[in-house]
C-alpha positions, -999 to 999 in steps of 0.1 A, spaced: -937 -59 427 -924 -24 440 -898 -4 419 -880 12 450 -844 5 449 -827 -11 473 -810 12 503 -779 -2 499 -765 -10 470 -723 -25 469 -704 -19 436 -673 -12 422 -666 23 413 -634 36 393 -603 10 393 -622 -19 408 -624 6 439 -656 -7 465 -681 17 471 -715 17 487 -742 34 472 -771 39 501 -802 59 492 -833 73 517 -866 72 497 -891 103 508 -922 90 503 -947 102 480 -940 143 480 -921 142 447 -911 125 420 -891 136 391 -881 119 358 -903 86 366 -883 81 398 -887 83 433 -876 113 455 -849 102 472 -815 110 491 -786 97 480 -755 85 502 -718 73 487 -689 60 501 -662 55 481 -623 49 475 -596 82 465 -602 78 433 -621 102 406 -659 103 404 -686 119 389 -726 122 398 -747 134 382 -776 156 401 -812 150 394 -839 178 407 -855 168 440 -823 147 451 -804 155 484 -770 142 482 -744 130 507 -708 115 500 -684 102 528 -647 89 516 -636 58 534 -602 76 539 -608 95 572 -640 85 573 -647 115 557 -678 127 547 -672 156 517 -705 167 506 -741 170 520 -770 185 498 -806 194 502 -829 187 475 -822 219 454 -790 202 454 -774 232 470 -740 223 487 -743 227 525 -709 219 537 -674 237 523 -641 219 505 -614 243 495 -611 249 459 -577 256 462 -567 243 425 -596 257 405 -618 240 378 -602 209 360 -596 205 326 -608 173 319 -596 179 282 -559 181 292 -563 149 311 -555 122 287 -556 86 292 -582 91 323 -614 76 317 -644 90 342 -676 73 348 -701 98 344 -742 98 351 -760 128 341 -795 135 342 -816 154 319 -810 187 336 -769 180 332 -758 192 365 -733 173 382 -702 174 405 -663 164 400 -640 149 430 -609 137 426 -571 136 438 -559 161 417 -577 197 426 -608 196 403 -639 210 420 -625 204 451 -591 201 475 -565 176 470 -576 141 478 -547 123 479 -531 103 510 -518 109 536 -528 145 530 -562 152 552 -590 170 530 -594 207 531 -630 210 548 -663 184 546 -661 173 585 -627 156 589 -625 136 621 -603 148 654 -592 117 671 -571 109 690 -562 143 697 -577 178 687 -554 202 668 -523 207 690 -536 197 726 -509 170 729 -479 152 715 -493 134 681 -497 150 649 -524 180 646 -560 167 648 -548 133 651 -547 111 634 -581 96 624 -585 115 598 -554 103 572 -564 65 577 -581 43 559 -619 29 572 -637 2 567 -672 -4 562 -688 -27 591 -714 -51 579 -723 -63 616 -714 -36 645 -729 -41 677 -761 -29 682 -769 7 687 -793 17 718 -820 35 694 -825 20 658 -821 44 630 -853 56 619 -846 51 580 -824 26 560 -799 58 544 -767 49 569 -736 29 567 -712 17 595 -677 26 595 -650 9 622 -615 19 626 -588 -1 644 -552 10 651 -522 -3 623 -489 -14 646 -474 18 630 -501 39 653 -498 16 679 -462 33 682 -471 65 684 -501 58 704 -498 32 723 -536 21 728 -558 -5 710 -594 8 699 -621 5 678 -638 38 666 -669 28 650 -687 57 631 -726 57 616 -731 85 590 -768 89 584 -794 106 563 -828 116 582 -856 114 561 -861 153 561 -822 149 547 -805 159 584 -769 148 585 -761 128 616 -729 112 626 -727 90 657 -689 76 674 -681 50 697 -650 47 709 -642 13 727 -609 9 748 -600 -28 742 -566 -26 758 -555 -59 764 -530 -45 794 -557 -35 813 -543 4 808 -568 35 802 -567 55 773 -575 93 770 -581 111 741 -600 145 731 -624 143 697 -641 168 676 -664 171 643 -645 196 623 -673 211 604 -668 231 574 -700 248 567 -709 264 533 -715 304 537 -726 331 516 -703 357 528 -686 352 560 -697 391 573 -729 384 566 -730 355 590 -738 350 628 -736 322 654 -765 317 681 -766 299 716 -729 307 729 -735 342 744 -723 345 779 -701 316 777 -661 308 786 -643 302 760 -605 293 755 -588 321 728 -565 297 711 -551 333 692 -544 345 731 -521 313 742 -554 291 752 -566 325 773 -600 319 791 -624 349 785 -666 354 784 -684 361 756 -697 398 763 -717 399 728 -752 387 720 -744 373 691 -705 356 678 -700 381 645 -668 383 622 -647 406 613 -612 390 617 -597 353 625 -615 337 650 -599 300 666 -620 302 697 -631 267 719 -664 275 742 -669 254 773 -700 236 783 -720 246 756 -760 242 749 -771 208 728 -782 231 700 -761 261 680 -779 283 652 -756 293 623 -771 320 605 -768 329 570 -782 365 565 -780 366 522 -793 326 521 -820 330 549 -807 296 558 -801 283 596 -777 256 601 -790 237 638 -763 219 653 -776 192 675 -751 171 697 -748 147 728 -716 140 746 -701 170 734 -698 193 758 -674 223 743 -674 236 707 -648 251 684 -659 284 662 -630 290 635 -618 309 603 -587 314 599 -592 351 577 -574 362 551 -533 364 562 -537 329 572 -556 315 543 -529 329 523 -506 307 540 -520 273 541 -511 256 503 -548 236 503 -567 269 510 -578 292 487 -564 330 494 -605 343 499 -622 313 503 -619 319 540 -650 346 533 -674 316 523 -665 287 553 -674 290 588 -663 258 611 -680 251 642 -675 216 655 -690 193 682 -668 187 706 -649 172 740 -617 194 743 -616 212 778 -625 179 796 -607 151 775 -622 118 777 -609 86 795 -621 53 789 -611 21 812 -603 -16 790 -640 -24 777 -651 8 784 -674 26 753 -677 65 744 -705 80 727 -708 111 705 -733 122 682 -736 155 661 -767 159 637 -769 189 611 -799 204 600 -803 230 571 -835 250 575 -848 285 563 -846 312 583 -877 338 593 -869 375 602 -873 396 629 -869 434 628 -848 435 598 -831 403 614 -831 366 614 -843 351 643 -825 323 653 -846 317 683 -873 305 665 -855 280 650 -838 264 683 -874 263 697 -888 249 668 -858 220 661 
């Protein structure tokens, strides 16, 4: 009888809070501590949890709130995507009366989240979270009446047991189905009924996909339209050390210049000051490249067409309360998206985007990385 654990596993976590523990074995090309190399995914509720890392182990976490997935590690267990740290480092000794469930491995490494600042931002509803990749739906930051972003991203999800089928099937068991329907209270604000079902996914190399569908299922027979985005966070060394690949030559709305169309005259998107810039009809792959990790984030996406490069720098970090004053020098988002061109969808009518996120090192060329290789080779 085989001793692989099952990929998905249902429990209760902290409070009799559900969450789903899904996990990606990798074959036979490591093992450590007597078990088998494997990735990790977790959903679960706002509440405080602790994991413990074990060498060899990528890790992914998604919170049901937003749909919102927090935290995505290769197997050095090195933190790929960004959450402000805005509070600092908890004191777990000052907290009295809180018990933590806590799993450590012999190497003791682990990770804190929770609503109250800890490792990471605040967690607590109907606050969005400070970075992982929140979710832009209906509407992307201020390009219409509703709240900025949307307002996907402060709900509640639910996990799907039986969506409708996808048109591929996923090539591993590592994913989980989350559906989102509208309460009466956003009915009011947005008048449209829809079901937003997301699939967050681990490939077996430990690429990060994320696939949407968005069905109109008006019953008045009315179209909806709505604009969407991915709002990435990625984890960087040092933000001036950093370059974007595979938007050179393209238009791009300057949302610092009033929404301003302009071309992109460089050879490669450098940063040196705030940058909140939305490029039309983009490529299906961006490099991100990180000069001091010799890492290369790969962006791959369909039904995306545009996509968002931001950091807001430090005046405006200093002014948002979940953001830390210089954390701006170690984020970088850029985010899959349909902005320029928003979407409309007719009753029974079904939308479809997909982003997938690959971490890979980076060779050099002349002193510099070359990010072509990498787009030719993914």
């Amino acid at each position: 009888m085989s001793s692989e654990k099952i990929p998905v596993e249902l429990c209760k976590g902290i409070n009799g809070l559900d969450k789903v523990i899904l996990r990606e074995p990798r074959g036979s090309s490591a093992e450590c501590c007597g078990l088998s190399n494997q990735f990790r995914l977790q959903f679960v509720g706002i509440s405080f949890h602790f994991l413990g890392s074990i060498a060899g182990l990528a890790v992914q976490k998604v919170y049901l709130y937003g749909g919102h997935v927090t935290s995505w590690k290769n197997d050095h267990y090195e933190e790929l995507l960004f959450v402000s740290s805005k509070f600092g480092p908890l004191d777990l000794t000052k907290k009295s009366g809180v018990q933590l469930p806590m799993r450590l491995s012999s190497l003791g490494v682990g990770e804190l989240v929770g609503e109250v600042g800890g490792f990471l931002a605040i967690f607590k509803p109907p606050k969005a979270i400070r970075g992982g990749i929140p979710i832009c739906f209906p509407q992307f930051s201020s390009h219409g009446f509703l709240e900025q972003h949307g307002f996907a991203r402060n709900r509640f999800w639910t996990v799907e047991s039986d969506p409708p089928p996808f048109p591929t099937k996923p090539s591993n068991n590592a994913f989980i189905d989350l559906i989102l329907r509208p309460s009466e209270e956003d009915l009011k604000i947005w008048p449209h009924s829809f079901e937003f079902r997301l699939r967050v996914a681990l490939g077996p190399g430990g690429d990060l996909m994320l696939t949407s569908r968005i069905r109109n299922t008006n019953a008045d027979g009315k179209p909806f339209t709505f604009t969407f985005a991915y709002h990435t966070y990625f984890s960087v060394s040092d933000i001036s050390e950093v370059r974007v690949e595979g938007l050179e030559t393209l238009d791009y709305l300057d949302n610092l210049q009033n929404k301003e169309r302009f071309t992109e005259q460089g050879d490669a998107i450098t940063f040196e000051s705030e940058v909140d810039k939305i490029y039309l009809s983009t490529p299906m792959k961006i490099a991100i490249l990180d000069h001091e990790k010799k890492r290369t984030f790969v962006i791959r996406k369909d039904g995306l067409p545009d996509a968002v490069v931001w950091n807001p720098w430090d005046k405006k970090a200093k002014a948002m309360a979940d953001f830390g004053d210089d954390e701006y020098k170690h984020m970088l988002c850029v985010e899959a998206a349909a902005i320029e061109k928003p979407i409309t969808l007719k009753p029974g009518e079904e939308w479809r985007g997909r982003q997938e996120l690959s971490a890979v090192p980076s060779s050099y060329c002349s002193g510099q990385l070359d990010p072509q290789k990498v787009l030719r080779s993914s």
